[in-house]
C-alpha positions in Angstrom: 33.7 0.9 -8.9 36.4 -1.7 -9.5 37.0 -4.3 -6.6 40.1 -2.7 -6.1 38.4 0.4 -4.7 35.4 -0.8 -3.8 36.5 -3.5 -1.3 38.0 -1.4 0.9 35.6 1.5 0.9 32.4 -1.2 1.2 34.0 -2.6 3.9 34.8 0.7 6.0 31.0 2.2 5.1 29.5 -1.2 6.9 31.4 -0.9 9.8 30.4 2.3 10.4 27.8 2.5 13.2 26.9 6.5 13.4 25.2 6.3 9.9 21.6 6.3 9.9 20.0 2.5 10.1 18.3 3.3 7.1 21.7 4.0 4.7 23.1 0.7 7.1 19.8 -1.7 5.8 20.9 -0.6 2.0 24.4 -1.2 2.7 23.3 -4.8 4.3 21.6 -5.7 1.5 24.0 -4.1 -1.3 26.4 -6.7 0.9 24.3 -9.6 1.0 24.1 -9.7 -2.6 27.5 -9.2 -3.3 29.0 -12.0 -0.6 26.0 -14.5 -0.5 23.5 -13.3 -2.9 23.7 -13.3 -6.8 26.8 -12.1 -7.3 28.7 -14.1 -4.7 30.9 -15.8 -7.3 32.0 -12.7 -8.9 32.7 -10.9 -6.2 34.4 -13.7 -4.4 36.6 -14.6 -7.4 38.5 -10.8 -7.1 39.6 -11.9 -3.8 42.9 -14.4 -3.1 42.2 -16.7 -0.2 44.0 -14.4 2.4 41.8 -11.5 1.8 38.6 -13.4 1.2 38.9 -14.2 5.1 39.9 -10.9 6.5 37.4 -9.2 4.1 34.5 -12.4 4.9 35.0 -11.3 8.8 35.1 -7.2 8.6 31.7 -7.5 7.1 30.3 -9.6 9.3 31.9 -7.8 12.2 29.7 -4.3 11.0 26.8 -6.4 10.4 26.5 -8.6 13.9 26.2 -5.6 16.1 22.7 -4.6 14.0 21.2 -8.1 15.4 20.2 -5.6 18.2 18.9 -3.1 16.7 15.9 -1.4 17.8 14.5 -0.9 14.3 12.9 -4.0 13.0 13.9 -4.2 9.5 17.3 -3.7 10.2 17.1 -6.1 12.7 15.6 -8.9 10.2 18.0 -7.7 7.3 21.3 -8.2 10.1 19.8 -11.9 10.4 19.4 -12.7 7.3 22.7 -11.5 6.4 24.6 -13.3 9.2 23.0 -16.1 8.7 24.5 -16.6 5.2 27.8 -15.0 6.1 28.7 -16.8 9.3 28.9 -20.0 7.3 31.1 -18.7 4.8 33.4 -17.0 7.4 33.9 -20.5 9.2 34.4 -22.1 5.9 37.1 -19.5 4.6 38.7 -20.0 8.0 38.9 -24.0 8.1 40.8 -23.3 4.4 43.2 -21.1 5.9 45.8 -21.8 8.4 43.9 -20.8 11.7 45.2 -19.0 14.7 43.9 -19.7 18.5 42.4 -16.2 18.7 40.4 -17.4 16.0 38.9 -20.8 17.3 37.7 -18.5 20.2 36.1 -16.1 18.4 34.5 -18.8 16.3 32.7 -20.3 19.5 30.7 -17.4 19.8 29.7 -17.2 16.0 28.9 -20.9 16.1 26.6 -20.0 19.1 25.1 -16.7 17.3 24.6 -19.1 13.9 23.3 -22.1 16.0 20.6 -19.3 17.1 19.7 -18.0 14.3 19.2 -21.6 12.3 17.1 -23.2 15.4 15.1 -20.0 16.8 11.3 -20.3 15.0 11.0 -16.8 14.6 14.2 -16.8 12.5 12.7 -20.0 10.5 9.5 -18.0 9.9 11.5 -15.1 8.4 13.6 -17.4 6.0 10.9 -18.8 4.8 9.1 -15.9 3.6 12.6 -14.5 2.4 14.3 -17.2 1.3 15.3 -15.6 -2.0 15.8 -12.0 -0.6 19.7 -11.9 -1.5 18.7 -12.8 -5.0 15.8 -10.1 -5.9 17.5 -7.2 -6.8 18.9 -8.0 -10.4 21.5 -4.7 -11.4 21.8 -5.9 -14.9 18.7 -6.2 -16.1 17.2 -3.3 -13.9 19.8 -0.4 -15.1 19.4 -1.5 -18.6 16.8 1.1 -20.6 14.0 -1.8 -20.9 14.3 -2.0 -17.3 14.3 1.5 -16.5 11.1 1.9 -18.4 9.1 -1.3 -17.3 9.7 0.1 -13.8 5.8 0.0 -11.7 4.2 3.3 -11.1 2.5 4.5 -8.5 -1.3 6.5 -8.9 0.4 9.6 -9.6 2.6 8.1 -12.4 5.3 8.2 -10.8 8.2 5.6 -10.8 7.4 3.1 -8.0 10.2 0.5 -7.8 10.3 -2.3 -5.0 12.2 -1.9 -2.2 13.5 -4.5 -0.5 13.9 -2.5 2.6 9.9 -2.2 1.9 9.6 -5.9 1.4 11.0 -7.0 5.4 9.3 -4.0 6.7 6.0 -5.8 5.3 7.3 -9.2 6.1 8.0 -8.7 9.5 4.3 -7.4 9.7 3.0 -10.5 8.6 5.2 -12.7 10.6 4.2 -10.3 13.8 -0.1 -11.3 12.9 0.9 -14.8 12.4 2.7 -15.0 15.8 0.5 -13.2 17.7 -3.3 -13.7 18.4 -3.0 -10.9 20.5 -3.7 -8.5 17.8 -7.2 -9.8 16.4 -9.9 -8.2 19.3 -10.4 -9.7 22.3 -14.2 -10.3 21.3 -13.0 -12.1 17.7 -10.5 -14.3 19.9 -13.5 -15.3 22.4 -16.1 -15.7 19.1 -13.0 -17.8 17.0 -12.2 -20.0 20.4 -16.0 -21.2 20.9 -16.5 -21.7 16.9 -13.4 -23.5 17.0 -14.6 -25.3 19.7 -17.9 -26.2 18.2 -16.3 -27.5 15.3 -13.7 -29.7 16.7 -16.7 -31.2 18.9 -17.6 -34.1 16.3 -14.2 -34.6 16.1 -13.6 -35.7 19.7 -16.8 -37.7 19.8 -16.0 -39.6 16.5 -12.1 -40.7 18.0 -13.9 -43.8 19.7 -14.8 -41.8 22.9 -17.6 -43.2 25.4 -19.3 -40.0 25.5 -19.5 -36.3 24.2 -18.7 -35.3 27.8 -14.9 -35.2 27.2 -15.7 -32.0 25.4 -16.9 -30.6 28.5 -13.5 -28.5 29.3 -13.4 -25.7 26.7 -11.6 -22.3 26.8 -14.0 -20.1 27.8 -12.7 -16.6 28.7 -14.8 -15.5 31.4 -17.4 -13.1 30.7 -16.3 -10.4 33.5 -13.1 -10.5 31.9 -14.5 -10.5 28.2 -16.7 -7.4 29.2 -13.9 -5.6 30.8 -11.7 -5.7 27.6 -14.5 -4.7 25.2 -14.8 -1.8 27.5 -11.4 -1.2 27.5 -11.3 -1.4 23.6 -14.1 0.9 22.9 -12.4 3.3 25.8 -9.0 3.2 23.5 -11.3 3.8 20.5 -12.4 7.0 21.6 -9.2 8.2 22.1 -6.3 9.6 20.2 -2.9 8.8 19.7 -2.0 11.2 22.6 -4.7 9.7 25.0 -7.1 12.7 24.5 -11.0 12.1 24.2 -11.6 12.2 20.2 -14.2 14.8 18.6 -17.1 13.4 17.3 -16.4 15.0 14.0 -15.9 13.1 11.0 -14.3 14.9 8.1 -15.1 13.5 4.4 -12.7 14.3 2.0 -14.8 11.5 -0.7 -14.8 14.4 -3.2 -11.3 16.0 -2.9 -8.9 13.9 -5.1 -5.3 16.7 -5.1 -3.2 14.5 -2.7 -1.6 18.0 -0.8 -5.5 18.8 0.0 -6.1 15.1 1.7 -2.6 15.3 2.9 -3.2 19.4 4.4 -6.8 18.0 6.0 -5.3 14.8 7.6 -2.6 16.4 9.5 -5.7 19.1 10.8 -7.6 16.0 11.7 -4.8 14.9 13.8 -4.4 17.9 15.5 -7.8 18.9 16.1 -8.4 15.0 17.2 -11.1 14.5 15.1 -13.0 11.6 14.8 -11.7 10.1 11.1 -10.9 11.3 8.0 -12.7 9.7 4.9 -10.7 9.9 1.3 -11.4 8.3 -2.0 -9.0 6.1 -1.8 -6.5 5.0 1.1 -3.8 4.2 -1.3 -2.7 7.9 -1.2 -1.4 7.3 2.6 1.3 5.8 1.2 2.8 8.1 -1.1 5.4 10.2 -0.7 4.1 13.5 -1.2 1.1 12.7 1.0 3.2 11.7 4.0 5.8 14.8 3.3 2.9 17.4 4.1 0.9 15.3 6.5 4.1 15.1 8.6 2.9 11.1 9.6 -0.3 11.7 10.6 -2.0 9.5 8.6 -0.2 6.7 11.2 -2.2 8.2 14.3 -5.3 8.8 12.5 -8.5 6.9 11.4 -9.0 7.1 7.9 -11.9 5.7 6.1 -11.6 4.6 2.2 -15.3 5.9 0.6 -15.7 6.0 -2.9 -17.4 9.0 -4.7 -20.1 6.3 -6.4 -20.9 4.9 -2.7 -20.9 8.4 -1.0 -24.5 8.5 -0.6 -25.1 5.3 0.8 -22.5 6.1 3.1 -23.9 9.5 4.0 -27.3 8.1 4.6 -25.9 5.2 6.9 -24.2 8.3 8.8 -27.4 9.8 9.4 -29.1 6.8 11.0 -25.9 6.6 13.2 -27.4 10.4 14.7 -24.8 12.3 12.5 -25.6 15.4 11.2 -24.5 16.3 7.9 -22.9 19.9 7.3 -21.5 20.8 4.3 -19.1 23.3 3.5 -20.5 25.0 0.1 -22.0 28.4 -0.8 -25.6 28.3 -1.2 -28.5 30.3 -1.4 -29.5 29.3 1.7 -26.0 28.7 3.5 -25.5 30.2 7.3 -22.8 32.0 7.9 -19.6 29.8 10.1 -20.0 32.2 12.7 -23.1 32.2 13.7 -23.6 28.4 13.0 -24.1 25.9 16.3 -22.4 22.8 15.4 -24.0 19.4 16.4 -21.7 17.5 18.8 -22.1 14.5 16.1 -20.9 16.2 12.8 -20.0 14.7 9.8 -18.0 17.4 7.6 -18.7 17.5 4.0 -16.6 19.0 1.7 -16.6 19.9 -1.8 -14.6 18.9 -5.3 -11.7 21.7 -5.7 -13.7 23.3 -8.0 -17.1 22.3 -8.7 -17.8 22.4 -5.1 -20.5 19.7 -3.8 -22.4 18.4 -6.5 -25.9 18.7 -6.8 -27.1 14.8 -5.7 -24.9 15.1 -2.3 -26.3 18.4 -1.4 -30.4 16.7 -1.0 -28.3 14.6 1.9 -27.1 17.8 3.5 -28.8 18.8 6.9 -26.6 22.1 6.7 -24.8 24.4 4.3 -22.2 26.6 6.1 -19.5 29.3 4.4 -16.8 31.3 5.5 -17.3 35.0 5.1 -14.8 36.6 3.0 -13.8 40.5 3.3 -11.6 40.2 0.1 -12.0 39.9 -4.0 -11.5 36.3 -4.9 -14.4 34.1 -4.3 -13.2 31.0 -2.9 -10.6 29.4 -0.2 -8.8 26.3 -1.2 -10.6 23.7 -0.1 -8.1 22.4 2.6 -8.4 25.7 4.0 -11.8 25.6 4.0 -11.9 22.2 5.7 -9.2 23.6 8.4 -11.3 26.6 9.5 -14.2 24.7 9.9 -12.9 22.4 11.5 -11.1 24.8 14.0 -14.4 26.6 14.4 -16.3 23.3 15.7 -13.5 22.3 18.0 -13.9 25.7 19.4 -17.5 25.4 20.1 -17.0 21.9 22.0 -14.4 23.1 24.0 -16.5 25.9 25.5 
C-alpha cells in the first residue's frame, strides 16, 4: 500500500483492542519493523515532522496497553516494541514545539521506559532478541529465490520462521533460566550437594584455617525431600484433569500417517492412558497433527521410539511387568471380546498395511482382533487402536 493509505489504516488496526492477540502480535511486529526495525528510515522519511509525532504516539498508544497482556508472547513482543518506540516518541517530541499536556504524559512513559531498560527480566529478553525488529527481510523473502529456499517441514511442506514462534520459544528459555523451580525437586537436592562438593576445595584453598567453614551447606531436609518425590510421582500418575492414569501404554512405533498418530493421541487423552509412543515426536508440532488431535498432544505423554530400537524397547517393557498385546490377525489371535486385559498393557499396533512385522510379533505375549460382521478385511488402524483401547478401559473400570 502507499504510505498515504497505509499510515492511517496501520495506525487504526493497532489501536484496535477486540482483534484477536494473535492478529495484534503480527501487527506489533509488522510495526516494529516499519518504526524501529529495518525499514525505520523509509518509513519515517514519508512523514513531515508534525505527523511523525502524532503518528510516533498512536502506535505506541495501541501498543502500551498489550504490556499486560495475559498471553506471553504478546506480552514480550509489546516490550520490545515499546522499548524502541518510547525513545523515539520523546525524541520527536523534544523536536517539536511541546504542549504541557504533553510533558505530563511523558512522565509516565519515562517511568514505563525507565522499567523496561532496568528490570532483569526485560534485559534477559533483549538479549536474546536483540535483532528481532531486523529478521524478517520482505525484499529478499517475496522475491522467487526466496520463495523457493523457504525450510520445509517432514511432510514437505513450506515451513517458514515465525517470529511470533521465535518469543514464544524465547520466553521458554528465559522462564528455565529464571527458574530452578522447574528441574525436579530430587535433581535440585542431587545438583546442590554436587555443587557443594565441588566448591569444597575452593573454600579450603582461600587461605581458610580449616575445612570446617564448609560445614553449613544447603541441605533440603530429607522429610521434605521425601514428601515432594512423593508428591511428584503422585502428579505422574495423573492426568491433566487430575484423574488416576491407565496403566496402558499405546505404541504407535510402526504407524507413520500423521492423522493415525494424530486420531490415536487424542483417544489416549481421553481414555487417560498411560503414554503414547510414535516414531518420531517431531510430528506433534505440525499442523495437521494438532488440527485432529484437538491439543492433546499438550496433556499427554508421548514417547519418541524408533522402529530400529522397538525391540529393545519392547523387551525393557517386559521386565518393567508389561505385558505386550498386539493388535494383528493371527492364527492364533483371541477374539477382543473375550480377551482379559492385564492391568499393565502395552498396546502394539501394526504398520497401515503390512500389519506387525514378523520380528515384533516373537515379543508379543498376546495377539487380539476385532471381529468383523462385514466384507472388507481390515479397520484403519487408528480405529483399531481406539476400540481396543475403549475395550481395556472398560475392563478396568468394572
Amino acid at each position: 500500500l502507499h504510505p498515504k493509505h497505509f499510515h492511517p489504516l496501520f495506525v487504526m488496526e493497532i489501536r484496535r483492542y477486540d482483534l484477536p492477540q494473535q492478529l495484534l502480535s503480527s501487527l506489533m511486529i509488522i510495526g516494529g519493523n516499519l518504526v524501529v526495525g529495518r525499514y525505520s528510515q523509509e518509513f519515517l522519511d514519508t512523514l513531515t515532522l508534525d505527523k511523525r509525532e502524532l503518528t510516533l504516539r498512536s502506535i505506541l498508544s495501541g501498543v502500551i496497553p498489550w504490556l499486560g497482556s495475559t498471553q506471553g508472547f504478546c506480552r514480550a513482543i509489546a516490550q520490545l516494541l515499546a522499548h524502541k518506540l518510547i525513545p523515539h516518541v520523546l525524541r520527536s517530541e523534544e523536536i517539536s514545539k511541546r504542549s504541557s499536556t504533553n510533558q505530563e504524559s511523558d512522565k509516565f512513559l519515562k517511568s514505563i521506559f525507565e522499567f523496561l531498560d532496568i528490570n532483569e527480566e526485560m534485559k534477559r529478553l533483549r538479549r536474546k532478541q536483540s535483532n528481532f525488529f531486523y529478521q524478517n527481510d520482505v525484499d529478499s523473502v517475496c522475491t522467487p529465490e526466496g520463495i523457493l529456499n523457504l525450510p520445509i517441514d517432514e511432510g514437505d511442506e513450506a515451513n517458514p520462521t515465525l517470529l511470533v514462534g521465535i518469543v514464544k520459544q524465547c520466553l521458554i528459555d528465559i522462564y528455565h533460566e529464571a527458574h530452578g523451580e522447574t528441574t525436579p525437586n530430587w535433581k535440585q537436592f542431587e545438583d546442590l550437594t554436587i555443587e557443594d562438593d565441588d566448591n569444597e576445595s575452593e573454600i579450603v584453598n582461600e587461605g581458610s584455617e580449616s575445612p570446617l567453614v564448609n560445614f553449613q551447606r544447603k541441605i533440603l531436609p530429607v522429610d521434605s525431600l521425601n514428601l515432594a518425590l512423593e508428591h511428584q510421582q503422585q502428579q505422574n500418575l495423573q492426568n491433566a484433569a487430575g484423574r488416576k492414569r491407565q496403566s496402558l501404554i499405546v505404541c504407535a512405533t510402526l504407524i507413520d500417517k500423521i492423522p493415525n498418530l494424530a486420531g490415536l493421541a487424542r483417544t489416549v487423552e481421553i481414555f487417560a492412558a498411560e503414554k503414547l509412543v510414535v516414531p518420531d515426536k517431531r510430528v506433534c508440532k505440525m499442523d495437521s497433527f494438532r488440527s485432529i488431535s484437538v491439543t492433546a498432544g499438550d496433556w499427554i505423554d508421548i514417547e519418541e521410539c524408533e522402529e530400529r530400537n522397538l525391540l529393545s524397547w519392547l523387551k525393557q517393557r517386559k521386565n518393567d511387568g508389561y505385558s505386550i498385546v498386539g493388535v494383528e490377525q493371527t492364527s492364533s489371535s483371541k477374539c477382543l471380546s473375550k480377551l482379559t486385559f492385564p492391568e499393565q498393557t502395552v498396546l502394539l499396533l501394526g504398520k497401515e498395511k503390512e500389519g506387525i512385522p514378523v520380528e515384533f510379533l516373537q515379543m508379543v505375549d498376546t495377539c487380539v482382533e476385532i471381529p468383523q460382521l462385514g466384507i472388507i478385511r481390515s479397520l484403519n488402524v487408528h480405529v483399531s487402536g481406539a476400540i481396543s483401547i475403549w475395550e481395556y478401559s472398560k475392563q478396568m473400570m468394572s
